[in-house]
C-alpha positions in Angstrom: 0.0 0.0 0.0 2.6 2.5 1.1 4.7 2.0 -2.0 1.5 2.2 -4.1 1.4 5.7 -2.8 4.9 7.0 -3.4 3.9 5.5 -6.4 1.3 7.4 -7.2 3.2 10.9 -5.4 5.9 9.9 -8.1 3.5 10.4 -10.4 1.8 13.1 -9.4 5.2 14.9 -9.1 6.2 14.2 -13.0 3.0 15.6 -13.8 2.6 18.8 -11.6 6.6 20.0 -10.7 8.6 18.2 -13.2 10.6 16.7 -10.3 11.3 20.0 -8.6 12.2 19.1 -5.0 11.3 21.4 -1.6 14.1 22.7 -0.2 13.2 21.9 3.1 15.6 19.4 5.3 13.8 15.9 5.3 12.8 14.7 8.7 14.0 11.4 9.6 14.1 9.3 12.8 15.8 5.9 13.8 15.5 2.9 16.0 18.2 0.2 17.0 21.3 0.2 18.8 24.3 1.9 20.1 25.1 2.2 15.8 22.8 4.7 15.5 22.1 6.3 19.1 24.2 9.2 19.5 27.6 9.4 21.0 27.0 12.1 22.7 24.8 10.4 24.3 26.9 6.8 25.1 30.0 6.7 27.7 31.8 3.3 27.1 34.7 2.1 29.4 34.0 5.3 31.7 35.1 8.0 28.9 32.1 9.8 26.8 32.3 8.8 23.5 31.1 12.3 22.4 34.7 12.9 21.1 33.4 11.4 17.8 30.1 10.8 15.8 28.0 8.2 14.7 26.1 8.0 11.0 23.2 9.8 12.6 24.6 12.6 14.2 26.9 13.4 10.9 24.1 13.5 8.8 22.2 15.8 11.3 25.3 17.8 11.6 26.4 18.1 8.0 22.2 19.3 7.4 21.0 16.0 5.3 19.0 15.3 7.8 16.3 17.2 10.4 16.1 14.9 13.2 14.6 17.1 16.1 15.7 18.9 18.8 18.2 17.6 22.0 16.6 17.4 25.6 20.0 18.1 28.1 17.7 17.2 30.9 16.7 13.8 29.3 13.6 12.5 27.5 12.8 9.8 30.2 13.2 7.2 27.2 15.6 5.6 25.0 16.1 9.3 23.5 18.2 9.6 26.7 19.3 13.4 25.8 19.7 13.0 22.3 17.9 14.1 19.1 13.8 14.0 19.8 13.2 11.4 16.3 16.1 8.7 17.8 14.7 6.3 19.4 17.8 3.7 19.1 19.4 2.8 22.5 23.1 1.9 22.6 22.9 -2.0 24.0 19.8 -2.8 22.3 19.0 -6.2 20.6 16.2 -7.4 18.5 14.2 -8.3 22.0 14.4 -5.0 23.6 13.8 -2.9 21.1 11.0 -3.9 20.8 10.1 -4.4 24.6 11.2 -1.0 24.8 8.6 0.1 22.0 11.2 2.1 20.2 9.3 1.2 16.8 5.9 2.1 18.2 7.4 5.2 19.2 8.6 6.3 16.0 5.8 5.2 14.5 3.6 7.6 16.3 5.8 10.2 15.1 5.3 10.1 12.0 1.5 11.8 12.0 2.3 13.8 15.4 5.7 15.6 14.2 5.7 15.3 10.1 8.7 12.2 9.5 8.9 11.2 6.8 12.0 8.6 7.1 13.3 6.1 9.1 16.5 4.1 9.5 16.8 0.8 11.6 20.1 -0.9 12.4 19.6 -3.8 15.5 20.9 -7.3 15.9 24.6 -7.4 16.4 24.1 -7.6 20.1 22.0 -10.6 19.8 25.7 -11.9 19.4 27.4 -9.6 21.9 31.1 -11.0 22.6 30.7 -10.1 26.7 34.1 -10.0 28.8 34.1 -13.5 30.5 34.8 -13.1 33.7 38.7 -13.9 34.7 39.5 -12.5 30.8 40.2 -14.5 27.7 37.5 -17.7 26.9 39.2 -20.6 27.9 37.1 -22.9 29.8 34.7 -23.6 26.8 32.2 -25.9 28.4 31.4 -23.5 31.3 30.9 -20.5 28.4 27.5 -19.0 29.0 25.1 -16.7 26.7 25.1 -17.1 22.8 27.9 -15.2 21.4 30.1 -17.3 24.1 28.3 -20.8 23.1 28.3 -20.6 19.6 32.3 -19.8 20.2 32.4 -22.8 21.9 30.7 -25.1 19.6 27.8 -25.7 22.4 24.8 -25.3 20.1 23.2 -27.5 17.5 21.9 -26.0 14.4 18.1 -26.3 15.1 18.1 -23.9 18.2 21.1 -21.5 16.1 18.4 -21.7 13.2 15.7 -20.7 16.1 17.5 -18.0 17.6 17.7 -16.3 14.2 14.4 -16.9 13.1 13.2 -15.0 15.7 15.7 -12.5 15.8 14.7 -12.1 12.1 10.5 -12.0 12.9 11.4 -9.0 15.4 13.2 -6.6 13.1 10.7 -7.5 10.4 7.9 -6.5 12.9 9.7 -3.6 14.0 10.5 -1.8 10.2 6.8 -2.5 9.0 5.3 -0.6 11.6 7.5 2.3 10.5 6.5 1.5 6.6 2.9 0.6 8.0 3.1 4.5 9.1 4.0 6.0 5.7 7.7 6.3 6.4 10.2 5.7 3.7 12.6 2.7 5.9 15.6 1.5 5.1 17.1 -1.1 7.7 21.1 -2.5 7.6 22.5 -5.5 8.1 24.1 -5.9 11.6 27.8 -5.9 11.7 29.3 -9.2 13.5 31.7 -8.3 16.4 34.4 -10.6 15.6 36.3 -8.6 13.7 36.7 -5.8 16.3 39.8 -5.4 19.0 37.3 -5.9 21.9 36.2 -9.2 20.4 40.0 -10.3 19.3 41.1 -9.6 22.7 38.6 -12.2 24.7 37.9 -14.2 21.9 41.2 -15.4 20.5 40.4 -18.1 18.8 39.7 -16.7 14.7 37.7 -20.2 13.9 35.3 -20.5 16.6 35.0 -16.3 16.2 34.1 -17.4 12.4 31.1 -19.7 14.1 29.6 -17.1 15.3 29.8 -15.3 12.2 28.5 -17.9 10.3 25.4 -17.5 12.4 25.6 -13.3 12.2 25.4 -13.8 8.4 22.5 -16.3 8.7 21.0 -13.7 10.2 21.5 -11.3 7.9 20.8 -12.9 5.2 17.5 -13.9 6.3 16.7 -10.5 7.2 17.8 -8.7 4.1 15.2 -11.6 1.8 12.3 -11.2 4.2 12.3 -7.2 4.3 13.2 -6.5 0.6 10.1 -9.4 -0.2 8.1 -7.3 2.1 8.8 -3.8 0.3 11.4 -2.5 2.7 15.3 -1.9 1.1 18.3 -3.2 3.1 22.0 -1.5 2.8 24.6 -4.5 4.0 26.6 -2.7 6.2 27.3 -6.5 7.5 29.2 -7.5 3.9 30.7 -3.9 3.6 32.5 -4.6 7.1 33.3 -7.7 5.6 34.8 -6.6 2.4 37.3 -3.6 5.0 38.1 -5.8 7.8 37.6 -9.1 6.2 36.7 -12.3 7.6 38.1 -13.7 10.9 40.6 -16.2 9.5 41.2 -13.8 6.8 41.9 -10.6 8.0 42.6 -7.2 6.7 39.8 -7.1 4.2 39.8 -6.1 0.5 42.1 -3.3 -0.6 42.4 0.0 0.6 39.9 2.0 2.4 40.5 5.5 2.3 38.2 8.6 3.0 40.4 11.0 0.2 43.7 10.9 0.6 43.9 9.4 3.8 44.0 5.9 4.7 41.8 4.4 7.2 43.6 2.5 10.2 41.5 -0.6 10.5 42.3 -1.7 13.7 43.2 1.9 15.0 41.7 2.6 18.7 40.5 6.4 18.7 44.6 7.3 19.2 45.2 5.3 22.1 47.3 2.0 22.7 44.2 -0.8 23.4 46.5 -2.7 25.8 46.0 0.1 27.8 42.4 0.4 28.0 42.1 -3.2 28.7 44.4 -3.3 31.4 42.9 -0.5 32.9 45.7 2.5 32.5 45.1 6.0 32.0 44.3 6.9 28.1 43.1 9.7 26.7 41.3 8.9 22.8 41.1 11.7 20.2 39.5 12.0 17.1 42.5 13.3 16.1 43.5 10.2 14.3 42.6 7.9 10.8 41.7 4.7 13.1 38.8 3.1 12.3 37.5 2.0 15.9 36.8 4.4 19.3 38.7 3.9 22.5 36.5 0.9 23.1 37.1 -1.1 20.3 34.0 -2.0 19.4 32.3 1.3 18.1 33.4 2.5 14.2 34.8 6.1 14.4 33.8 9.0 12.7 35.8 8.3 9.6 34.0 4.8 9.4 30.2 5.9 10.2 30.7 8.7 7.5 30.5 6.4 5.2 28.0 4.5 6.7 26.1 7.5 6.7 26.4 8.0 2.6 25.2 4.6 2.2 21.7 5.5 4.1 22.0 8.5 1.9 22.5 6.3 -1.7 20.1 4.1 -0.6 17.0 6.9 0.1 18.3 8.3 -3.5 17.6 4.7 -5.5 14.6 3.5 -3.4 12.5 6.3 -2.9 13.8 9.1 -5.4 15.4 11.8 -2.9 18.0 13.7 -4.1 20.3 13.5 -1.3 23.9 14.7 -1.9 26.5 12.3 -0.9 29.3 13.3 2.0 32.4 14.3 0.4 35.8 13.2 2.0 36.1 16.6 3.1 33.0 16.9 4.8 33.6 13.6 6.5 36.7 14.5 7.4 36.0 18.0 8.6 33.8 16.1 11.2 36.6 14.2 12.8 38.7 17.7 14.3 40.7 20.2 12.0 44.2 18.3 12.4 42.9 15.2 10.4 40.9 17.9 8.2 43.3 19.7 7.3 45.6 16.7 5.9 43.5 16.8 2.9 44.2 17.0 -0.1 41.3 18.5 -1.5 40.4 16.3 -4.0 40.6 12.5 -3.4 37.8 11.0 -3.5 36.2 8.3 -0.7 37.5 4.8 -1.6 35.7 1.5 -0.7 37.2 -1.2 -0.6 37.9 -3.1 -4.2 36.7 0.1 -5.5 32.8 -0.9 -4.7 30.4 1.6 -5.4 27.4 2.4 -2.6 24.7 0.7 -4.7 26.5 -2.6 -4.4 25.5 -2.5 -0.8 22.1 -1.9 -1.6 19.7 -4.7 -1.5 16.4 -3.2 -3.5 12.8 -3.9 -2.1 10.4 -6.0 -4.3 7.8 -3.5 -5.4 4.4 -4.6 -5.3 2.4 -5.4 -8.7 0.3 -2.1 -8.2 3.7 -0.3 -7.9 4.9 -1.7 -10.8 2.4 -1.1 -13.3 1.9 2.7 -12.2 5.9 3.0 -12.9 5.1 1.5 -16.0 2.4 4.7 -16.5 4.8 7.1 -16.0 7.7 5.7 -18.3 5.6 4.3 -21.1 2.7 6.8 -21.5 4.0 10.1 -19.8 2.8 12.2 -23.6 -1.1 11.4 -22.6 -2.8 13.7 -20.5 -1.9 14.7 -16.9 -5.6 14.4 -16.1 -6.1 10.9 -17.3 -2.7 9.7 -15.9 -3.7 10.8 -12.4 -7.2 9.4 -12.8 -6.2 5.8 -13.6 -3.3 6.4 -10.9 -5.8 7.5 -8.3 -8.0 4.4 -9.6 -5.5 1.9 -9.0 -4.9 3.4 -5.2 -8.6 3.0 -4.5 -8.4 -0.3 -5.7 -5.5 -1.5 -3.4 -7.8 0.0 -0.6 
């Protein structure tokens, strides 16, 4: 139904503006986990992580993006005291997000304060690697939770195939009653923790790591065919974490990944040495620095989650039309602080890795027959009339009623 609509608004549009766009800043909310909640708003290993910036934040501060005002004093909800339209909670998984109604939320949003678009990123802390107590994993048969089972080889594949199914029913629940709204969604894969310095450092062992994977990527994959059947795009951040930091028994990922002239650090901790923030010393992390990870290891830095942010932004563009302009390098990396900023070069452009484009990431919806045949009105018979083009569109709406 929804895509019937922005159908028939595509339509409507061709006919009456000739695809002239309103200048105003889109609004957009999001759900999900600590991926998308703020830094600002997130203190890991005692230190604020408000010295860098997530995909959300840069494309609120870099003005893609309207996503509400801040509440200092605290929204008395997973806002916490960040930006009124993000819902997403830093330690959410599938379960509590929607325990915590963060998609309900949203949803209501979307008549009460005008949004229009929605991003979802949740499930890599269904698999969270947690610090076993004593340090490094090494009595396997007394591991406990899933990440730390699946590690240790303690699960059969009917309840790994259950735990994803379900995982899997919840996000799907969670984006249609955003789409179920009348927001445009777009939901990403969740990126698997093995191939972070937290998860190296407890979790030692790269094949049982790549177990857990294996079941991260079932996940995803099951995700990304359910939503895009359902009418919903998916961007991978999951594979494109894959093709920088590459699998965990082959590491170091696919080529170079540079954001212009300057190459990303891949296993870079926010300037500081890790050994010391695991063994408890004093450390003081900067964004004033090319590595890929914050202080804790876990979380992708500003340089990283600016190009997560341009995928949200290609993605928006081929799904639902919107003309969003891309982060340059030097936007990106005038968010970090002006010492990294002012390394570049001017005109080097962002590079993935094997020299991928965005839209490789990008994992279309299925558009519903009525979708399809009005798109077919506007390519094929755009020289008949504008009033008997938005008659049969407004006729095949009705119908879908």
């Amino acid at each position: 139904m929804n895509r019937v609509r922005t159908a028939v608004a595509l339509l409507i549009s061709v006919s009456l503006t000739g695809f002239s766009q309103a200048q105003t800043t889109p609004k957009m909310g999001a759900i999900g986990d600590s991926l998308l909640d703020e830094h600002f708003d997130q203190s890991e290993v005692g230190v604020n992580l408000g010295y860098s910036k997530n995909a959300f934040e840069i494309l609120v501060d870099t003005g893609r993006i309207d996503a509400g005002s801040t509440n200092p004093g605290g929204w008395g909800d997973t806002r916490g005291t960040g930006y009124e339209y993000n819902w997403a909670l830093a330690g959410s998984t599938t379960q509590s997000l929607i325990d915590d109604g963060q998609h309900t939320n949203l949803a209501a949003q979307a008549s009460t304060e005008g949004i229009g678009k929605a991003v979802l990123i949740v499930g890599s802390n269904d698999l969270f690697p947690w610090a076993p107590p004593g340090g490094v994993v090494t009595n396997l048969a007394s591991s406990s939770g899933p990440y730390q089972s699946i590690y240790s080889g303690l699960l059969d594949q009917g309840t790994i195939d259950g735990f994803a199914n379900a995982a899997v029913s919840r996000v799907i629940v969670a984006a249609g009653a955003l789409r179920d709204a009348g927001m445009d969604v777009v939901v990403a894969t969740a990126p698997e923790y093995g191939i972070t310095p937290f998860a190296q450092a407890f979790y030692p062992d790269a094949a049982r790591r790549e177990l857990v994977d294996d079941v991260m990527q079932q996940y995803n994959e099951n995700a990304k065919t359910a939503l895009t059947q359902q009418g919903i795009p998916v961007v991978d951040l999951y594979q494109l974490t894959k093709d920088i930091w590459g699998d965990n028994t082959s590491p170091n990922g696919n080529g170079d990944f540079k954001v212009g002239n300057l190459e990303v650090n891949k296993l870079g901790t926010g300037g500081v040495d890790y050994s010391d923030v695991l063994a408890g010393n004093p450390f003081f992390p900067t964004d004033a620095t090319t590595d890929a990870f914050v202080h804790d290891g876990i979380h992708p830095s500003t340089l990283v989650n600016g190009v997560f942010a341009n995928l949200f932004l290609e993605a928006f563009n081929q799904e639902y039309g919107d003309s969003f302009q891309l982060l340059t390098a030097g936007e990106i990396l005038a968010q970090t602080t002006p010492s990294i900023a002012g390394q570049y070069d001017g005109t080097s452009p962002i590079v993935l890795p094997d020299n991928a484009t965005y839209s490789s990431y990008i994992a279309s919806a299925v558009p519903e027959p009525g979708t399809c045949l009005l798109l077919a009105v506007a390519a094929g018979w755009g020289y008949r009339r504008r009033d008997t083009i938005l008659a049969r569109a407004s006729s095949r709406s009705m119908t879908k009623q």
